[in-house]
N, C-alpha and C positions, 0 to 999 in steps of 0.2 A: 784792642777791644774798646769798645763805647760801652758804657753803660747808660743807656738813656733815663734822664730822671727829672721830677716836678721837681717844685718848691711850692709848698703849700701853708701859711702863715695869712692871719687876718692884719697884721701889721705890714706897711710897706716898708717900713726901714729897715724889719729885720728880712726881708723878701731878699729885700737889695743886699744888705750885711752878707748874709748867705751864698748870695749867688757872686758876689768879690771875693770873696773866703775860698769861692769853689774853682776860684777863673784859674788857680793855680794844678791842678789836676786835670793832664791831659785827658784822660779816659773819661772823666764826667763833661757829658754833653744837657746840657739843663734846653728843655723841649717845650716846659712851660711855665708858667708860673701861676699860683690860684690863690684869690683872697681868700676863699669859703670852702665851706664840704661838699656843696651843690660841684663849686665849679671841680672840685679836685675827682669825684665823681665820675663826672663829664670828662675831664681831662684823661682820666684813666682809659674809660671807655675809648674814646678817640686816637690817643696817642701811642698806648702798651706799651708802658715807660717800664724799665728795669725795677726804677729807686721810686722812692720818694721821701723826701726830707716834709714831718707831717706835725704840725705845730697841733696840740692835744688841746688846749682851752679857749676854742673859737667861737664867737657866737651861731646861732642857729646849728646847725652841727657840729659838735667835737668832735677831736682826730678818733676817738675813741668810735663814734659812731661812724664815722667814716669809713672804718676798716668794718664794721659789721656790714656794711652794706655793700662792697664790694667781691662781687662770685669770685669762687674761689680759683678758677680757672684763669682772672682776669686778677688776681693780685701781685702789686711788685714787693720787692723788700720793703721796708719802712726803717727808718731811723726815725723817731719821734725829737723834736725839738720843743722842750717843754720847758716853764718854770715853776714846777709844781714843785713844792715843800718834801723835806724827805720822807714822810709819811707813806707815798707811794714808789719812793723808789725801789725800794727790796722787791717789789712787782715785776718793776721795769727790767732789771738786772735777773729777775729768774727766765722773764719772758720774752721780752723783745730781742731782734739782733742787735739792738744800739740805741741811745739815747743821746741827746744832748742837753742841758743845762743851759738858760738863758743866762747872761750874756754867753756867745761860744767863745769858745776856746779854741786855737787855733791848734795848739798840739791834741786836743781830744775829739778835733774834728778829724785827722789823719789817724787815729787808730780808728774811729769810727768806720774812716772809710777804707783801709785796710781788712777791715771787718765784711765791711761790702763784698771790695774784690771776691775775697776768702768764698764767700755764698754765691755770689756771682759764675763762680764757677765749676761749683757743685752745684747750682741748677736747685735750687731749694727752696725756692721762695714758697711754694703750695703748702713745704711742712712747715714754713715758720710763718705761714696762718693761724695754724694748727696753736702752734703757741701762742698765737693774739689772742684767739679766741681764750685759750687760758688767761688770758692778762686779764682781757675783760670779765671774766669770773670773777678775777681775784676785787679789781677796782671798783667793776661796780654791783655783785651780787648778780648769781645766776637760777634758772629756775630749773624745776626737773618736773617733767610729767609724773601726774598726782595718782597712781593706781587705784587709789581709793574712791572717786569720783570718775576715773575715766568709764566705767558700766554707764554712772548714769549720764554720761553724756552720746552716750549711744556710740562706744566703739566695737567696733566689728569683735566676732569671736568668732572660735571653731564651727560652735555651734548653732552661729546666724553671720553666716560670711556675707547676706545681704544689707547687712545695716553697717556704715561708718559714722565716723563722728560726725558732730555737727558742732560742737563746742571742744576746745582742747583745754583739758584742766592743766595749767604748770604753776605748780606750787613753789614759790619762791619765799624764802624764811617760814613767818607763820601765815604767809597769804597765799589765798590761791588765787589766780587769773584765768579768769574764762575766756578763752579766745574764738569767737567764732569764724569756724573756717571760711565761709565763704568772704572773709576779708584778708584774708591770705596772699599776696602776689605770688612770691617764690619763696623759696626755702632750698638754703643751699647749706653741704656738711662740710666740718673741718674737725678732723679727729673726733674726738669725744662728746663735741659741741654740734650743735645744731642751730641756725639763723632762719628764724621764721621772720618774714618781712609781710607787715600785716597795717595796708592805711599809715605810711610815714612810718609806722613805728621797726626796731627791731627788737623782737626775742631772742635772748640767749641763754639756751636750757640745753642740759644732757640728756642725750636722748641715740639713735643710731638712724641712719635712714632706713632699716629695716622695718622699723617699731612703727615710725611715720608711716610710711607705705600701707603696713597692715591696718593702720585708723583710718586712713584717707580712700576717700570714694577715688576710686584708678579710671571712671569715667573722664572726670573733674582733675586728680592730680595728678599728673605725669613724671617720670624718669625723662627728663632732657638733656642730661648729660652724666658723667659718670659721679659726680657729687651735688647734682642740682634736681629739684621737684619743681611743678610749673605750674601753676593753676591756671586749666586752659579756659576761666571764662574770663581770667584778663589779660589774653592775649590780643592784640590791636592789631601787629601787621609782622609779618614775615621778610625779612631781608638775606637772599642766599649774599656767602662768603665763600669764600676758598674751598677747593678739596670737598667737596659736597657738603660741609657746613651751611647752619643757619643763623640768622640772629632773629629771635621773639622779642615784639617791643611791646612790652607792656602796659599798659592805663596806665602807669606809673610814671611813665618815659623811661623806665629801668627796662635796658638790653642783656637778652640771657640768651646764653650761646647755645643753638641746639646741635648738639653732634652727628656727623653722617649714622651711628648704629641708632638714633633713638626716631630717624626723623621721619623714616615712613608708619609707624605705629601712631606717633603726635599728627601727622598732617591724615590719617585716614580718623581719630579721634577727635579732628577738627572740623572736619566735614559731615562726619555724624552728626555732630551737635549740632548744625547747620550755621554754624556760624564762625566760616574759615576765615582767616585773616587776611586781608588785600596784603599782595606779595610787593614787594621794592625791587628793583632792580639793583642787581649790585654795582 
């Protein structure tokens, strides 16, 4: 077996360090390597690498936000390669599959990756999302929709199924955050958590995509895949893939997989609106 995998670090020595340390493990094939969170991103999208070896305190994006930003569908393993204080490791140890400590360690780099295999072949990587997203709760504080203010932000109800939100109240400590939807890109689930991606930023609140669903105007937000929502007025252009899949590219430049059950419902919802998206050729 190969396990295809990045190496993603703002430092090149440690890029380099890493990728010497790794030459010794037949089964890891390193496919690319990325300074930033941009490129690692990108790389994912492009590559659908297994692994990824994901340095946490990068400029312009952290490994932390990296992983928020990445659909669930399209995420590989992560081993975090960090040198953060022990303050947050009790985190990393309840939630991640593996960590490393700067400088590495070459014996804790082979249980790490032993660790790999292990998940590698149980095919798991979608639930140990699930646990990042946990991490991220833990590290950097999560919000939860505000039922106290969701009325007046005009969410839908039994008894006025024609009005949705226009503002999502997510209460995070003692604040609350008015998000207005129509700055929404996508919104994709992972267990318990929910990743609203809204103008660069990501929200991470407890919530279900049921809850979503019922707020959200279903003109505007769509079911694109089995744990993705889409906001189709920032859809750009249409690229078919394999087996009757699609890929939606986003105002963003952020690619979200449309699956063959969602996709004649989204593309007859895109031509209502009258403003379907120029298709790619695959």
């Amino acid at each position: 077996m190969t396990i295809r995998t990045l190496i993603v670090d703002d430092e090149p020595l440690a890029r380099r360090g890493l990728e010497l340390r790794l030459q010794g493990a037949t089964d890891i094939a390193i496919v690319r390597q990325c300074a930033n969170g941009r490129e690692a991103i990108a790389a994912i999208a492009e590559e659908d690498p297994d692994l990824m070896f994901l340095d946490i305190q990068m400029p312009g994006l952290s490994g932390l936000e990296v992983v928020a930003q990445v659909p669930q569908e399209s995420m590989p393993m992560v081993v975090f390669v960090t040198a953060f204080d022990r303050y947050a490791i009790n985190a990393f140890e309840a939630h991640a599959l593996d960590y490393l400590l700067k400088p590495v360690d070459d014996t804790r780099l082979a249980v790490a990756l032993d660790r790999v295999r292990a998940q590698w072949q149980q095919q798991q990587a979608i639930a140990q999302r699930e646990q990042l997203m946990a991490l991220l709760a833990d590290v950097q504080g999560n919000g939860e929709l505000s039922p106290e203010t969701a009325a007046a932000a005009g969410v839908a109800s039994a008894a006025d199924a024609r009005r949705y939100a226009k503002m999502l109240p997510i209460r995070s400590g003692r604040e609350t955050i008015r998000l207005d939807v129509t700055t929404i890109d996508w919104i994709d689930a992972a267990g318990d958590y929910m990743c609203l991606h809204a103008d660069g930023q990501t929200h991470v609140l407890r919530a279900t995509m049921k809850e979503l669903e019922e707020m959200l105007d279903p003109r505007v937000f769509q079911r694109v895949h089995r744990s993705t929502i889409v906001n189709l007025a920032r859809v750009r252009s249409l690229r078919p893939h394999l087996n009757g899949e699609c890929f939606l590219k986003l105002q963003s430049g952020q690619e979200v997989k449309l699956s063959r059950s969602f996709r004649d419902k989204v593309e007859m919802l895109l031509d209502r609106s009258g403003s379907a998206p120029h298709t790619h050729r695959a």
